[in-house]
Structure formats: C-alpha cells, structure tokens
C-alpha positions as CSV (number, residue, x, y, z in Angstrom):
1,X,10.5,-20.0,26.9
2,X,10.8,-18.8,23.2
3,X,7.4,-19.5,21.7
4,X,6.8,-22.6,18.7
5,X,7.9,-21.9,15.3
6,X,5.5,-20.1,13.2
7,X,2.8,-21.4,11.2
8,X,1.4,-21.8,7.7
9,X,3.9,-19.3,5.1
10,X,2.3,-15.5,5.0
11,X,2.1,-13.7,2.0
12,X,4.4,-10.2,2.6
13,X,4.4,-7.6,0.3
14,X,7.5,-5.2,0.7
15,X,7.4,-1.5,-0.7
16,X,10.4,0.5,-0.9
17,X,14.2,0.6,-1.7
18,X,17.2,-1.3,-3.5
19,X,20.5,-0.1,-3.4
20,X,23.8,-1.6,-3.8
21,X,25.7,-1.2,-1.1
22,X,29.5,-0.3,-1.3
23,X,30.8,-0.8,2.4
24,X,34.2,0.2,4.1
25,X,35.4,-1.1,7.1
26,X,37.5,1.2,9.0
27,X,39.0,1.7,12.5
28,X,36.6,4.6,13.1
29,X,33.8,6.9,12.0
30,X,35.3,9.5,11.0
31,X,34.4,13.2,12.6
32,X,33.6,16.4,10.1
33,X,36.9,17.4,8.1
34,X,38.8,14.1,9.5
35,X,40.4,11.4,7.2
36,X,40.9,7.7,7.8
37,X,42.1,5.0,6.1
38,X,39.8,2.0,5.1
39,X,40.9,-1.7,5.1
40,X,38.9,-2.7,2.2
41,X,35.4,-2.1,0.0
42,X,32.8,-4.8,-0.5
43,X,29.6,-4.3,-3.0
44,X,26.7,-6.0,-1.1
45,X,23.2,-5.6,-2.1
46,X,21.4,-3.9,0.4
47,X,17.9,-0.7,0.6
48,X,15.9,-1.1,3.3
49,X,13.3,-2.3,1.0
50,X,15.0,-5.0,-0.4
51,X,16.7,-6.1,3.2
52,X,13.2,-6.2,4.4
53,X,12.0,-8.2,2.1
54,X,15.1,-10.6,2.0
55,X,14.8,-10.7,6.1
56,X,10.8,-12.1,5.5
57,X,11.6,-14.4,2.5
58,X,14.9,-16.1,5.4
59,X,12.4,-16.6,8.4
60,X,9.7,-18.3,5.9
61,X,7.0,-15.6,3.8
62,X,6.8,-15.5,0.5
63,X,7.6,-12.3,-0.4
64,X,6.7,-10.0,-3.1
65,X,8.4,-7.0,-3.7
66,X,6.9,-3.1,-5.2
67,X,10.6,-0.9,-6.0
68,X,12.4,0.4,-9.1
69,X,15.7,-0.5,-10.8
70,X,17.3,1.6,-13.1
71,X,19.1,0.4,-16.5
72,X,22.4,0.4,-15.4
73,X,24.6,-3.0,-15.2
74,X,23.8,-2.9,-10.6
75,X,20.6,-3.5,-11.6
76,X,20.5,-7.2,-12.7
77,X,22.4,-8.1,-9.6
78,X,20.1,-6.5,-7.8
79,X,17.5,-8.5,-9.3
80,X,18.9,-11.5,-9.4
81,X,20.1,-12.1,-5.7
82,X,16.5,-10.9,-4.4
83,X,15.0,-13.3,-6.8
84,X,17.3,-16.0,-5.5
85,X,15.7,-15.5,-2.2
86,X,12.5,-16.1,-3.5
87,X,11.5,-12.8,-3.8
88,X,8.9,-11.7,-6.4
89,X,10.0,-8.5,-9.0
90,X,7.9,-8.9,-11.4
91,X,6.3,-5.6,-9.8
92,X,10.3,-3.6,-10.1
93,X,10.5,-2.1,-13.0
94,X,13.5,-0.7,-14.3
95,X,13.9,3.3,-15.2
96,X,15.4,4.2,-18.5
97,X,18.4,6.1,-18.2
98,X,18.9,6.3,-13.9
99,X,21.0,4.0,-12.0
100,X,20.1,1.9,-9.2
101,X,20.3,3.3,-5.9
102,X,23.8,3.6,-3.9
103,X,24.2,3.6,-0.1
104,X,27.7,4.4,1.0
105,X,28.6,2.8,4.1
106,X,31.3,2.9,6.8
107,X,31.6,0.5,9.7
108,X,33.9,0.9,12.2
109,X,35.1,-1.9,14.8
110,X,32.6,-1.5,17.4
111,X,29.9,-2.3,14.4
112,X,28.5,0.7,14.2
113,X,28.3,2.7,10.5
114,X,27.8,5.5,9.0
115,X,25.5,5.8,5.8
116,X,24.9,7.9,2.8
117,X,22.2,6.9,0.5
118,X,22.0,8.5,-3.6
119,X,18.2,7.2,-4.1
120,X,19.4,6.6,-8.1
121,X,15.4,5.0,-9.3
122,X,14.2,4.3,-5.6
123,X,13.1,8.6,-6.6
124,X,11.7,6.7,-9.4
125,X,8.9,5.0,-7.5
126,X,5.4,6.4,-8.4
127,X,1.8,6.4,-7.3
128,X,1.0,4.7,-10.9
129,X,3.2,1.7,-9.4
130,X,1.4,1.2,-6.7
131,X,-2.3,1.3,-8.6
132,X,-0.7,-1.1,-11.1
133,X,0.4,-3.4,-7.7
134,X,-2.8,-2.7,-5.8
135,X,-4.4,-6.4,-5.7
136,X,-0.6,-7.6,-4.8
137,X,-1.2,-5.5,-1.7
138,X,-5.0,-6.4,-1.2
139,X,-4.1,-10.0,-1.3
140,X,-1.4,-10.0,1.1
141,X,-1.0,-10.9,5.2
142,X,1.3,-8.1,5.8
143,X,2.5,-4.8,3.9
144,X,6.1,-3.2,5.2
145,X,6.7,-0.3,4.1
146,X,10.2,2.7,4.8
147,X,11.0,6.2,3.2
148,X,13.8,5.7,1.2
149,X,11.6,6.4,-1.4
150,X,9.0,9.0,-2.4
151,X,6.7,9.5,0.5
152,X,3.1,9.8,-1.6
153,X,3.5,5.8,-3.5
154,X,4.0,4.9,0.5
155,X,1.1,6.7,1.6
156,X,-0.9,5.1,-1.6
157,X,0.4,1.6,-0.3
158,X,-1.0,1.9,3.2
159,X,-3.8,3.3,2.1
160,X,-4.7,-0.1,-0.2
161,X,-3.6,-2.0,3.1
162,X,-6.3,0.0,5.1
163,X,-8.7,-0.7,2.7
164,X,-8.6,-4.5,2.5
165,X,-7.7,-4.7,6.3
166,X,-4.2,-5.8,5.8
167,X,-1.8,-5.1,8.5
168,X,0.4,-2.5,7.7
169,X,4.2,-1.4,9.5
170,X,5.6,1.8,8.7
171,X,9.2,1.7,9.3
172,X,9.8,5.2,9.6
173,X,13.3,5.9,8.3
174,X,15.1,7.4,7.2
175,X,13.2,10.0,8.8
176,X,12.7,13.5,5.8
177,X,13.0,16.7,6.3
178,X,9.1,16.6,6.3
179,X,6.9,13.9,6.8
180,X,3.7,13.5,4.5
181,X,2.4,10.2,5.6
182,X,-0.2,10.2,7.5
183,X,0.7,8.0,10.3
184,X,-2.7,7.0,11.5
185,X,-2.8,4.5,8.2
186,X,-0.4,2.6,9.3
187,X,-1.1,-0.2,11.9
188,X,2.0,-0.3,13.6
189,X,5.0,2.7,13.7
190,X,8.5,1.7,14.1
191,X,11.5,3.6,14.5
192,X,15.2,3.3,16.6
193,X,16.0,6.2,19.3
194,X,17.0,8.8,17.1
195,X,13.8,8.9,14.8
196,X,11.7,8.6,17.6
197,X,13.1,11.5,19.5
198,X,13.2,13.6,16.2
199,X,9.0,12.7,15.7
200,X,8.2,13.1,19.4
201,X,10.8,16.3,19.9
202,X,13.4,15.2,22.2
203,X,16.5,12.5,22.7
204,X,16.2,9.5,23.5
205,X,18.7,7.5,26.0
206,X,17.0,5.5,28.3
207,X,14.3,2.7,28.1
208,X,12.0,5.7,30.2
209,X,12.9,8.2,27.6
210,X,11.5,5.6,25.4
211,X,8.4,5.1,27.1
212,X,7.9,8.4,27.3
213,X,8.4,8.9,23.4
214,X,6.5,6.0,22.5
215,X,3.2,7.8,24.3
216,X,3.7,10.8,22.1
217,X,3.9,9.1,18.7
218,X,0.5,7.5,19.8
219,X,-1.1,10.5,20.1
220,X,-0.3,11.5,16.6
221,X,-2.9,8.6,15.9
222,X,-0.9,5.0,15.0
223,X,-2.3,2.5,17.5
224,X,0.8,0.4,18.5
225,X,4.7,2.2,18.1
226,X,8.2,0.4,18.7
227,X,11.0,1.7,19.4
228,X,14.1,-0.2,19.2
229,X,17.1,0.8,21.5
230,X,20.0,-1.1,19.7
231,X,21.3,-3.1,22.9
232,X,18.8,-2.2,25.3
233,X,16.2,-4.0,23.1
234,X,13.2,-2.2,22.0
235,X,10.0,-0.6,23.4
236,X,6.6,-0.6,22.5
237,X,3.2,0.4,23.3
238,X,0.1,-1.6,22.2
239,X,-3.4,-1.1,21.3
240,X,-4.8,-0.7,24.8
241,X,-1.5,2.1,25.1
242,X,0.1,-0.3,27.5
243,X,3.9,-0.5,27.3
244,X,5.8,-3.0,27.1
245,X,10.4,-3.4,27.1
246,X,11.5,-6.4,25.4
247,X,15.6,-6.8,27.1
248,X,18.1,-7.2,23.6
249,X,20.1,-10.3,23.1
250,X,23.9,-10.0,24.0
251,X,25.7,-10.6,20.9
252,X,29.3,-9.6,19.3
253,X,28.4,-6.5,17.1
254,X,30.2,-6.5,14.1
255,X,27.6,-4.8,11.7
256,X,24.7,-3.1,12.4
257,X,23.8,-2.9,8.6
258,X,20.4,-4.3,8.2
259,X,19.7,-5.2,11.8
260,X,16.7,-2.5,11.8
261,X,15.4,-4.6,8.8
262,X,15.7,-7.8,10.9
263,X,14.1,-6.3,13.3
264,X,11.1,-4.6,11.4
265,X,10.3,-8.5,9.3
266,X,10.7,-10.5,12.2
267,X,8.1,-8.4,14.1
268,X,5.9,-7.7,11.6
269,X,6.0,-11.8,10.3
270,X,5.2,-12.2,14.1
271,X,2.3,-9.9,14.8
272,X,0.7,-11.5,11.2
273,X,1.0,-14.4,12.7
274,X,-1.0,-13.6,15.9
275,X,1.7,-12.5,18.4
276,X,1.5,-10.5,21.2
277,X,3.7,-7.4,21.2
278,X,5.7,-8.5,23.7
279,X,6.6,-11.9,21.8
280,X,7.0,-10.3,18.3
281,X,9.2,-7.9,19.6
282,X,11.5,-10.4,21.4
283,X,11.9,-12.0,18.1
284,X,12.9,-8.9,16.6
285,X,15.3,-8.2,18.8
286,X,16.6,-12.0,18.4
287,X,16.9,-10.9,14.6
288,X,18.1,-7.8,14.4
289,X,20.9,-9.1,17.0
290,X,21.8,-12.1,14.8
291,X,22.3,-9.7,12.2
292,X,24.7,-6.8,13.9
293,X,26.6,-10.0,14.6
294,X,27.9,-10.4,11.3
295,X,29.3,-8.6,7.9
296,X,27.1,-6.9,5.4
297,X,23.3,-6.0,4.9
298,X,21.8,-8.9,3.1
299,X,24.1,-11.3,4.0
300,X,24.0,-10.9,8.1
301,X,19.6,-11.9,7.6
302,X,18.9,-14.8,9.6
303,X,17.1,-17.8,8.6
304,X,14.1,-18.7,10.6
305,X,16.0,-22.0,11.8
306,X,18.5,-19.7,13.3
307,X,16.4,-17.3,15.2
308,X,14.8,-20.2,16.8
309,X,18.0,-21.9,17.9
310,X,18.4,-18.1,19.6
311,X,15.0,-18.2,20.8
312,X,15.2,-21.3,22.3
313,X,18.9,-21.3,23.7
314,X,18.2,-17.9,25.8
C-alpha cells in the first residue's frame, strides 16, 4: 500500500545547473562517425539543477534555487518558467557577457538519449555565491545538490548543510574527470549504474552488481547510497549498511530526460519528510517513471497528485 500523502510544505534549497535544452528526436542514437536524420528540434528548459528544483516545487516544497544565468536573451526564459513554478531566483544571478548553459539532446524511440552539455554561466557558479546564500541553505529542510557545475561552490553548499544539520543529497553526476567533493558531507549519495560502477571501479548490470557497488561507495564514508537501475528500479543501502531493492514501475518510456531528477526530489522530499529508504525510494522510482513516460525535461515532472494516483493504483 503506497503510503499517505506528505505533510506540512519543506523548504528545498537546490544548487546547481540551468540550461536550455535543444532536443531531437530521432529513430536512433547514433554510433561514432554515423549520420541520422532528426524529425524535429524542441527548446525546453531543462539543467539538472533547475529540473530538480522544478520536480520539488510539482510534488509540493517550496523551493529556492542557488545557479547562474548569463546575459544572453535564454536567460529570461530560463527565469521566468522556474519562477512560474514557484521557484525562488533571487539567489541566480546573471554573468555579464556568457550565455546560459546548453544541453544538446537526442532521443531516440525506445526513450533513451544522448546528451552534451556547454556549461555557458553554470562555470560561472562561485564559492562567493554560496557565502552570499549561506542562511538560504541553513534555513532549509533539504539541500540537493549535482556537478554540472564547479565542484568547490558544491562542496561549500554541503558543507553549510553539515553545519546546520540539514539533510543533504549529492546527486553525483555527471560524474568529472576527478572528483573533489568529499563525499562523506553529504548525507545521502545517489547515482544511476554507470556512475556507480565508474566510483566503485566496475559495471554494473544486475540488481547484485548493485548491491555490491552500493557497499563500496559506503566505504568511501557517505552513510546511505542509491543507485537507480532505470527499469529494474533502484538500490540502496541505509545507515545501519542494510540493503534494500525498490522493483521500478512499468511504464511506456518515451524520454528519459529528467527522470534521474524525478527521482533524486521525490526521494530526497521523502526522506525530509521522515521516510524510510525503502518508501522514499519507491516514490522515486514512481517519479522518475512518470517522467521517462513523456516528452521533454521539465515538462515530463510530475505533480504530487499524480505520483500518488501511481502510488496508490500499483
């Protein structure tokens, strides 16, 4: 039985990425030296940072948002549709003379993609943005956090969450060439198969392999990982290092754009709410399915209303 709605509203602070996103639909991914013809190009907003916090503000947080713009005409779209979902920028600025980050996207019929992100201002973040946000973060029920931007403002950000004993997720993607966060400030590490085999050093294509990773990434010192396993759900170990595999929801995928930053609200919003592992983890996967089962990043979020019905109809 899916558990009660959620509630009393949390305050979620969001720190990361905005992009606009240009997306292609084609037949097929193409392979290295191959050319295929697209069907048509959409500009959706999108950034992990700004899905995440668009995914929070749907299922019922209010949401503030830490990120940077640039000056270029993106950028008051960009603004404007996360501040239609309720979402607080007063803490984006806007760089003089860089555009607003770009993510490239091609999906394919099966609804998988292929991405290629210019960070534009998302480079632009700085620790100075973070000191200047600091009480934003202090006062807030959870902090969610990615690395499409610079990875020291990030480790600044969980650092304030530590501090004030805010509960803190570190969506680790994309994951860089070298990581510089220290992962024991985060309260909760989540990555999908690939990450999680590049941190713990080999693939991962079962729900054992998983397990197995999800043991390692532990030991580096984070007290609970998830990993999610697209449509074999996700897998996570808690605080006593028990673990735990929450089955996905079968859906139609037709985009999986954004459905990591379903995921990575919906279980945050759940833990800060006082759920079990298991339980926010289902409702990730509720959300993160609702969104792979329609078009574009942003637009595919669920509302809260909607991943109950989910909940409650499976």
């Amino acid at each position: 039985m899916a558990p009660p709605p959620l509630p009393k509203r949390k305050i979620v602070t969001v720190v990361g990425s905005i992009n606009l996103d240009l997306v292609v639909r084609t037949p097929l991914l193409p392979l290295p030296g191959q050319t295929v013809l697209g069907r048509d190009l959409t500009r959706i907003p999108g950034g992990k940072g700004a899905n995440q916090a668009v995914a929070a503000a749907r299922l019922g947080a209010v949401v503030r948002m830490i990120g940077r713009l640039g000056d270029d005409p993106a950028s008051q779209m960009l603004r404007q549709q996360l501040e239609s979902e309720g979402v607080d920028t007063a803490d984006i600025p806007e760089s003089q003379g860089v555009t607003s980050g770009v993510a490239i996207i091609a999906v394919d019929d099966k609804g998988q993609n292929s991405i290629i992100v210019l960070p534009g201002a998302n480079d632009h973040l700085t620790l100075e943005d973070i000191r200047a946000s600091e009480r934003g973060i202090a006062t807030s029920d959870l902090l969610l956090v990615q690395l499409e931007t610079p990875q020291r403002p990030i480790q600044a950000a969980l650092q304030v969450a530590r501090d004030n004993q805010i509960f803190s997720v570190l969506n680790a993607a994309p994951i860089p060439g070298k990581l510089e966060v220290d992962l024991h400030l985060a309260d909760l590490l989540c990555v999908n198969e690939t990450e999680g085999g590049h941190l713990a050093g080999f693939t991962i294509t079962t729900v054992d392999d998983a397990g197995r990773a999800a043991l390692v990434l532990r030991a580096l010192g984070v007290s609970q990982v998830v990993i999610t396993l697209g449509s074999q759900g996700a897998l996570g170990v808690d605080k006593d290092g028990t673990l735990h595999h929450a089955p996905g929801f079968v859906v139609t995928a037709v985009d999986a754009t954004a459905a990591g930053d379903a995921f990575v609200a919906a279980l945050g919003m759940a833990l800060a709410h006082g759920a079990t592992l298991p339980e926010a983890m289902r409702r990730g996967n509720a959300a993160g399915a609702l969104a792979a089962s329609r078009a574009g990043a942003q637009p595919s979020l669920p509302s809260l209303a909607e991943l109950e019905a989910l909940l409650q109809g499976s």
